[in-house]
N, C-alpha and C positions, 0 to 999 in steps of 0.2 A: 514386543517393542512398547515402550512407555506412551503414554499420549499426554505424558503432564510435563509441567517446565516445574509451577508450583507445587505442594502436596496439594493432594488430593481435599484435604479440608480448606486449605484457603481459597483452592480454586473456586469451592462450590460456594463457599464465603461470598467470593467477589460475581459470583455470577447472581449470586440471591440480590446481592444489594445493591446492581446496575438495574437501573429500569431497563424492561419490554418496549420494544419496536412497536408505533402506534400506526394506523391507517398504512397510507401507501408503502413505508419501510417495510411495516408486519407482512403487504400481501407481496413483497419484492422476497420476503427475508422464505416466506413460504414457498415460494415457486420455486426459488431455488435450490432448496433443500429438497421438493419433491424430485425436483429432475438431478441429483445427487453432483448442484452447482456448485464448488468450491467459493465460499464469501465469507468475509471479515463477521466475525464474531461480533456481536452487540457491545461487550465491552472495548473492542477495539474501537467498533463508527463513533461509539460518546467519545473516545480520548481523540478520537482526528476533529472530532466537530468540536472540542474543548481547544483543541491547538489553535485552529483555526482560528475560531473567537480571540484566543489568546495573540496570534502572529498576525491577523487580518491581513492576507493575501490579499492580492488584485484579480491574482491570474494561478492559478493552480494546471499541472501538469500530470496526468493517474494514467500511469502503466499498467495495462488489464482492468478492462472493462468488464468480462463477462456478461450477466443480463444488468448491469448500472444497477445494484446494490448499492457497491461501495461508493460511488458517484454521487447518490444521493442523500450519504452519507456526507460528502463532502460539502455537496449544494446548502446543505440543510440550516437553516437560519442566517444565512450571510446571499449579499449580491455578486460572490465571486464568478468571472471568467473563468469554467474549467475546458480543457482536451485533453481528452479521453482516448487513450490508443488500445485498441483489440485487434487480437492478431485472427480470428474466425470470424467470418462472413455472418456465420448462421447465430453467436451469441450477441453479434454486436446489430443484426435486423431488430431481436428479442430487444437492445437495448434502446434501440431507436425507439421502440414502441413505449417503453416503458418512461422516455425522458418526454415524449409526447403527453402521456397521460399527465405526468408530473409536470409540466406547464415548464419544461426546463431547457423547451428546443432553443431559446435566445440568448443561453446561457453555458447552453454544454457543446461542446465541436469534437461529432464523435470521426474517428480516423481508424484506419482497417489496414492492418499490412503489420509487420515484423515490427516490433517496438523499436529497436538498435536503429535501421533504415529511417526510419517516418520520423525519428528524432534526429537525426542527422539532417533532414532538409528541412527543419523549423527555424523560421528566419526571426522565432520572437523569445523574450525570456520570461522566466518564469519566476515567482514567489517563494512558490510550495510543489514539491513535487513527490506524489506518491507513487513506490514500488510495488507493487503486486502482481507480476507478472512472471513468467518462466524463470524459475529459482536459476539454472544455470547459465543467465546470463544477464545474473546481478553485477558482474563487472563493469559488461559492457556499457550496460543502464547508467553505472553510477558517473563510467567516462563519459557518455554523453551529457547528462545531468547536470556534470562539474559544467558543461558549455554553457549550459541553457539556465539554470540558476543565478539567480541575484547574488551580491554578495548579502550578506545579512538571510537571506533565503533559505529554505529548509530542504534536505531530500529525507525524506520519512520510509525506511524499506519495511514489509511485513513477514513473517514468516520465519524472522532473523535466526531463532533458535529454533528450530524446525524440529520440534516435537523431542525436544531434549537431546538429540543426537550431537547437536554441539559441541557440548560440552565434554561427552566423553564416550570416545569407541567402543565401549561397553554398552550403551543403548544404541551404534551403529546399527543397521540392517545394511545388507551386502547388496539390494534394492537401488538404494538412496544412496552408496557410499562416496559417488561422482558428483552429486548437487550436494552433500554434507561438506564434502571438500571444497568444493566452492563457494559456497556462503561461509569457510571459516575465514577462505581467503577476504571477499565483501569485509567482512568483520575488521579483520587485519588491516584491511586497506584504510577503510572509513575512522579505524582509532589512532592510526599513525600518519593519516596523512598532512599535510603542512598548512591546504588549506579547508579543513575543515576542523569543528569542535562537535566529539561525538559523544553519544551515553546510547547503553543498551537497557531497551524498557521490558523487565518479566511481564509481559502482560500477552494474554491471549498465545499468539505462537512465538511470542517478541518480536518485538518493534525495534529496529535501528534507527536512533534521531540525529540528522546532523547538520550541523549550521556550518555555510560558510561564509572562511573567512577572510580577510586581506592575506597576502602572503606575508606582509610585514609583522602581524602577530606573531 
């Protein structure tokens, strides 16, 4: 099975030429990799931290927390409001601890229980909302999403091209072939639907960006 979306020379290309995770990222980005935690790539957290900068949210919304990697990826040079939903007790203690150290308990509202559920009884909207949580139920995510999203607001999914398998049955694994098929659907949905305007980013495992928008567009 392929691990690459890009060849194999650009990918190393764009990994040489993304700076390194300094201080608290580097000892988040380490922990996690020891205890063999699934986390956003370096060059993915520069391109949310660049969105960011670029959309300046109020209030950001991040499905899968794990140990608050990605979170702090988010937090990182802005005053945004984020909540943070993790679905394990035992990753998301790890991440209390870690938005503690990071000075970022006044800022992050971390939540525990089934993403679909805990986003159904949020009674606020949101800016920016990033997906990184249980690939087969990026639909759900994205229905609830469409609620809690601003118009003008982003939902941001990761993973989108899930190690090439996307694109063509021929890098399928018979593993994966039930979350391939529903992240083609995710895909499907996000480029044809009425109110949103989407683009797919090669980057990392690929990114799906999508704004939404009036339905009168």
């Amino acid at each position: 099975m392929s691990k690459n979306i890009l060849t194999d020379f650009v990918k190393d290309y764009m990994e040489e030429i993304t700076p390194e995770p300094t201080g608290n990222l580097k000892r988040l980005e380490k922990e996690a990799l020891e205890k063999n935690i699934p986390i956003i790539t370096p060059e993915i957290g520069g391109f949310l931290s660049l969105l960011i900068d670029i959309h300046k949210p109020d209030r950001i919304l991040e499905l899968g927390t794990a140990t608050g990697y990605s979170t702090a990826w988010l937090a990182k040079d802005n005053n945004c409001k984020i909540v943070t939903i993790e679905l394990k007790e035992r990753e998301a203690k790890v991440a209390r601890k870690n938005f503690k150290e990071l000075e970022l308990e006044d800022r992050v509202e971390l939540l525990v229980g089934d993403a679909v559920e805990v986003m159904d009884k949020l009674d606020r909207k949101f800016d920016f909302i990033f997906i990184d949580a249980a690939k087969g139920q990026y639909l759900e995510f994205l229905e609830q999403s469409l609620k809690l999203v601003k118009e003008g607001g982003l939902i941001v999914a990761d993973n989108i091209l899930f190690k090439g398998m996307i694109a063509t049955d021929e890098l399928m694994h018979p593993r994966f072939d039930t979350l391939t098929y529903r992240i083609r659907d995710y895909i499907d949905e996000v480029m044809d639907h009425s109110e949103l305007k989407s683009s797919i980013i090669p980057l990392g495992d690929g990114l799906a960006i999508s704004m939404k928008v009036s339905k009168e567009e």
